[in-house]
C-alpha positions as CSV (number, residue, x, y, z in Angstrom):
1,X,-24.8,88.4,-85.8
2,X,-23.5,89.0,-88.8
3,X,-24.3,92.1,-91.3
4,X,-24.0,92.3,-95.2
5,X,-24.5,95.5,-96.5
6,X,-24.4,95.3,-100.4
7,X,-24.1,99.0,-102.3
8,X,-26.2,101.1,-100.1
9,X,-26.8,104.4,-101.0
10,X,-29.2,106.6,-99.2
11,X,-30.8,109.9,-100.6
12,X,-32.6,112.9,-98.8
13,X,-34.8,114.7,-101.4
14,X,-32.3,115.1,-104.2
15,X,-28.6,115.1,-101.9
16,X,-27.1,111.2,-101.7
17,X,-26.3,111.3,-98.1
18,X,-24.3,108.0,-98.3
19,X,-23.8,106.6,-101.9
20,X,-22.5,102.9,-103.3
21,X,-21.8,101.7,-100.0
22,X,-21.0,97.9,-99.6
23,X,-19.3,96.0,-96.1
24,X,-19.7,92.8,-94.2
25,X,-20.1,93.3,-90.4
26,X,-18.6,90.1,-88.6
27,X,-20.2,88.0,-86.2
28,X,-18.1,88.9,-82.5
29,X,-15.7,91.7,-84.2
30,X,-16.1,95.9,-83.3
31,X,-16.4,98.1,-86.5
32,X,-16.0,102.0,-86.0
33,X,-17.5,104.2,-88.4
34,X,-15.6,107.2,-89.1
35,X,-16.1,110.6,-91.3
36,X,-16.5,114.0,-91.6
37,X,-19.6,115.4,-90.0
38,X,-22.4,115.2,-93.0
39,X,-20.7,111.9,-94.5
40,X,-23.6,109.8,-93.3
41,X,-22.2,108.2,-90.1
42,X,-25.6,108.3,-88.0
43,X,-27.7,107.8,-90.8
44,X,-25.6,104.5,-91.4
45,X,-26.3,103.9,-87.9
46,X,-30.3,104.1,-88.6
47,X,-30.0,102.2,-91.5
48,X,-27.9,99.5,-89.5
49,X,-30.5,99.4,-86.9
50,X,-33.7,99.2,-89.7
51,X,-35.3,102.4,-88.7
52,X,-34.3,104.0,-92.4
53,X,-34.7,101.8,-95.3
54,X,-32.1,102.1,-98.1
55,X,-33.1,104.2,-101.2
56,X,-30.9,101.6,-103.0
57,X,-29.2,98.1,-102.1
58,X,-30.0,96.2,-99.2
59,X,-29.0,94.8,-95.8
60,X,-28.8,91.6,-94.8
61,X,-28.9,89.6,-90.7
62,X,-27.9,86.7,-90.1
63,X,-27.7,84.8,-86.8
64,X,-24.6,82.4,-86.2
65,X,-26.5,79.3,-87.0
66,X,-27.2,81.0,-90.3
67,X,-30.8,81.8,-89.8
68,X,-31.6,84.8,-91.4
69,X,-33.7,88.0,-89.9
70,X,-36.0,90.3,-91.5
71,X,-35.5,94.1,-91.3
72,X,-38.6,94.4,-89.3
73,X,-37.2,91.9,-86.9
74,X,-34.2,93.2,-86.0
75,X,-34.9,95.3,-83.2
76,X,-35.1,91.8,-81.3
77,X,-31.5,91.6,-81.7
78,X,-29.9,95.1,-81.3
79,X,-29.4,97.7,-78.6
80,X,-28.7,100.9,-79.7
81,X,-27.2,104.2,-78.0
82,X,-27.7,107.3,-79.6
83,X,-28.0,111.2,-79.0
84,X,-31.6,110.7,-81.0
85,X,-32.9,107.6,-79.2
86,X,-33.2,109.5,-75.6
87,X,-34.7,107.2,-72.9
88,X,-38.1,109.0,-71.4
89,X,-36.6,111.3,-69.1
90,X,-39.9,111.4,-66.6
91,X,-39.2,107.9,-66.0
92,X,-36.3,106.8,-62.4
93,X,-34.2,103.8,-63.6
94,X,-36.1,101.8,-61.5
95,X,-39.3,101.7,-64.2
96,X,-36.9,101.8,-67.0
97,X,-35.0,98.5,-66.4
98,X,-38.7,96.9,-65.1
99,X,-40.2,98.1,-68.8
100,X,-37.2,96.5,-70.5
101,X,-36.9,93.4,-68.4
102,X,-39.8,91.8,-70.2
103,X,-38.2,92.2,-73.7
104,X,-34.2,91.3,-73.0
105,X,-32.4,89.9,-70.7
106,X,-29.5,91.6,-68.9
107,X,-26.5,90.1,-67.1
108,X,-27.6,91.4,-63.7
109,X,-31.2,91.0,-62.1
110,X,-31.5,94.1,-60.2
111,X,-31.0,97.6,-60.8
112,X,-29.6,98.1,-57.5
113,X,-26.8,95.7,-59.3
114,X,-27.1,97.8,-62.7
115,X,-26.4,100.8,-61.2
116,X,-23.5,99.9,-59.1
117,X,-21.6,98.6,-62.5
118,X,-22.5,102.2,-64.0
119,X,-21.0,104.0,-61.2
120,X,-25.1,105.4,-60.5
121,X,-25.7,103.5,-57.0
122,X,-28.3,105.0,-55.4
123,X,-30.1,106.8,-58.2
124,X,-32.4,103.8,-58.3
125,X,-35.8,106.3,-57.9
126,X,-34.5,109.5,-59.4
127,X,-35.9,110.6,-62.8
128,X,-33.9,110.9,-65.3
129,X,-34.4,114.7,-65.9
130,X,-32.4,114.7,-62.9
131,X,-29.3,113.5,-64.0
132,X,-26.5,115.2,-65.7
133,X,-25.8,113.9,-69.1
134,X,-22.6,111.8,-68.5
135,X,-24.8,110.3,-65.8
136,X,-27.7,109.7,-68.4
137,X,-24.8,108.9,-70.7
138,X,-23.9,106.1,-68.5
139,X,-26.8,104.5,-67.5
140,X,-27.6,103.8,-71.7
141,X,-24.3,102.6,-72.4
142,X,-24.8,100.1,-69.5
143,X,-28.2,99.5,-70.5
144,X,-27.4,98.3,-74.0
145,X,-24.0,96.6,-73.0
146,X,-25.4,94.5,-70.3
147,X,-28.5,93.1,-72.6
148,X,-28.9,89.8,-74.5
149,X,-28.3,92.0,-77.8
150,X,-26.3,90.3,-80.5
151,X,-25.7,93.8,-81.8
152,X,-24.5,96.9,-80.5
153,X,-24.7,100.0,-82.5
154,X,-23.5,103.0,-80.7
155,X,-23.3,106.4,-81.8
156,X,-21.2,108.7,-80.5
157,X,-21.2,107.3,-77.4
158,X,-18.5,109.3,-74.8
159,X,-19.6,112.6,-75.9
160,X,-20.4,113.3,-72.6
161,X,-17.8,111.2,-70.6
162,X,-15.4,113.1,-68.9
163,X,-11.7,111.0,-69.0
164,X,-12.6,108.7,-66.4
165,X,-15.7,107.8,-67.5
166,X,-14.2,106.6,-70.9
167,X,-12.0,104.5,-69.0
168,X,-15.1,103.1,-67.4
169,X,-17.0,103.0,-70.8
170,X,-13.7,100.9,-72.5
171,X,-13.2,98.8,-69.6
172,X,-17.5,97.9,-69.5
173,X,-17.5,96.7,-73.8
174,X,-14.5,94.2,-72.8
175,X,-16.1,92.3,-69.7
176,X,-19.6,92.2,-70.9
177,X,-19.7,92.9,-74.9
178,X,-16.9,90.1,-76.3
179,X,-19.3,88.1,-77.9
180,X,-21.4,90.8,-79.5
181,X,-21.1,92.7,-83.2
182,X,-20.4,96.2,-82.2
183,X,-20.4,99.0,-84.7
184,X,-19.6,102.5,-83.5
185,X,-19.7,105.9,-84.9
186,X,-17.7,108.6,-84.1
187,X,-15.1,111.2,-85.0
188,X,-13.5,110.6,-81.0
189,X,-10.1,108.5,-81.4
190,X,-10.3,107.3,-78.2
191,X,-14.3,105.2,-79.7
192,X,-12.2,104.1,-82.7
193,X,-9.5,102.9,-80.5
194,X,-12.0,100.2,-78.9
195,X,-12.6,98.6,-82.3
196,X,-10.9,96.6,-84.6
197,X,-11.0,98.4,-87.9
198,X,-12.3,101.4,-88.5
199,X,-14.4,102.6,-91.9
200,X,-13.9,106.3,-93.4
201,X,-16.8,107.7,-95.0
202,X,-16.4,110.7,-97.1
């Protein structure tokens, strides 16, 4: 998928949280989003994703055969992790990957399989208030990374990985995300280090 944004800028009462910004996202290439904290890196994210409109400019989606996609439409084509887009923590993994079976496809069938890529075997049935929150952590990241999305926003997405699980998180984008337009933000060196160019807000 690929993603024009052309001079965005996006105000909160009367603050411009992000102001005249302009970049084309690349069909297959990783993006990070970088900045000090109030620069507008999650709010990019949400703007990105089409839950926030743009007070000014505009974003544009298009698919590789040049098809173009509707903000309202793009939820189709994204997965998104994010400290603000919790999963319902009442709910086992089990009912989670059921519920989202009928909208995506994934590149395993089972959550038994899921889980075992996530390091979470055997937490099939447990709710997710249960689980720590590198475990919760985890099981989003695989979640998203292991759908049909053609885009992957992630933000701040090893804030609760210890060192390992990082390994496990960089190791995961490279054998099942290749083919996808990734787009993280984060201030962690070790996120930007998985992409390919890195943006600086300010």
């Amino acid at each position: 998928m690929n993603i024009v944004a052309e001079n965005i800028y996006k105000r909160y009462i009367a603050k411009y949280i992000i102001r005249d910004f302009s970049c084309t996202f690349q069909s297959g290439r990783s993006y990070g989003i970088s900045g000090p904290n109030g620069s507008g890196k999650s709010t990019l994210i949400q703007m990105l994703s089409g839950y926030l409109s743009s007070s000014k400019g505009q974003i544009k989606y298009s698919l590789l055969n040049g098809d173009s996609i509707i903000r309202n439409e793009i939820f189709q084509y994204l997965a998104l992790v994010a400290p603000y887009a919790e999963l319902d923590l009442e709910l086992t993994p089990r009912e989670i990957f059921a519920h989202l079976k009928h909208f995506k496809k994934y590149a395993v069938e089972t959550i038994e399989d899921l889980l075992k890529i996530s390091n979470l075997k055997g937490n099939e049935d447990k709710q997710l208030k249960h689980f720590s929150s590198g475990m919760n952590q985890r099981f989003e990241l695989v979640l998203a990374t292991l759908s049909d999305a053609q885009l992957l926003l992630l933000d701040e997405p090893t804030s609760f990985l210890d060192s390992d699980s990082k390994i496990w998180w960089a190791k995961l984008l490279k054998d099942y995300a290749t083919n996808k337009t990734i787009i993280i933000a984060s201030n962690d060196q070790y996120d930007l280090d998985q992409t390919e160019k890195t943006i600086f807000l300010s």
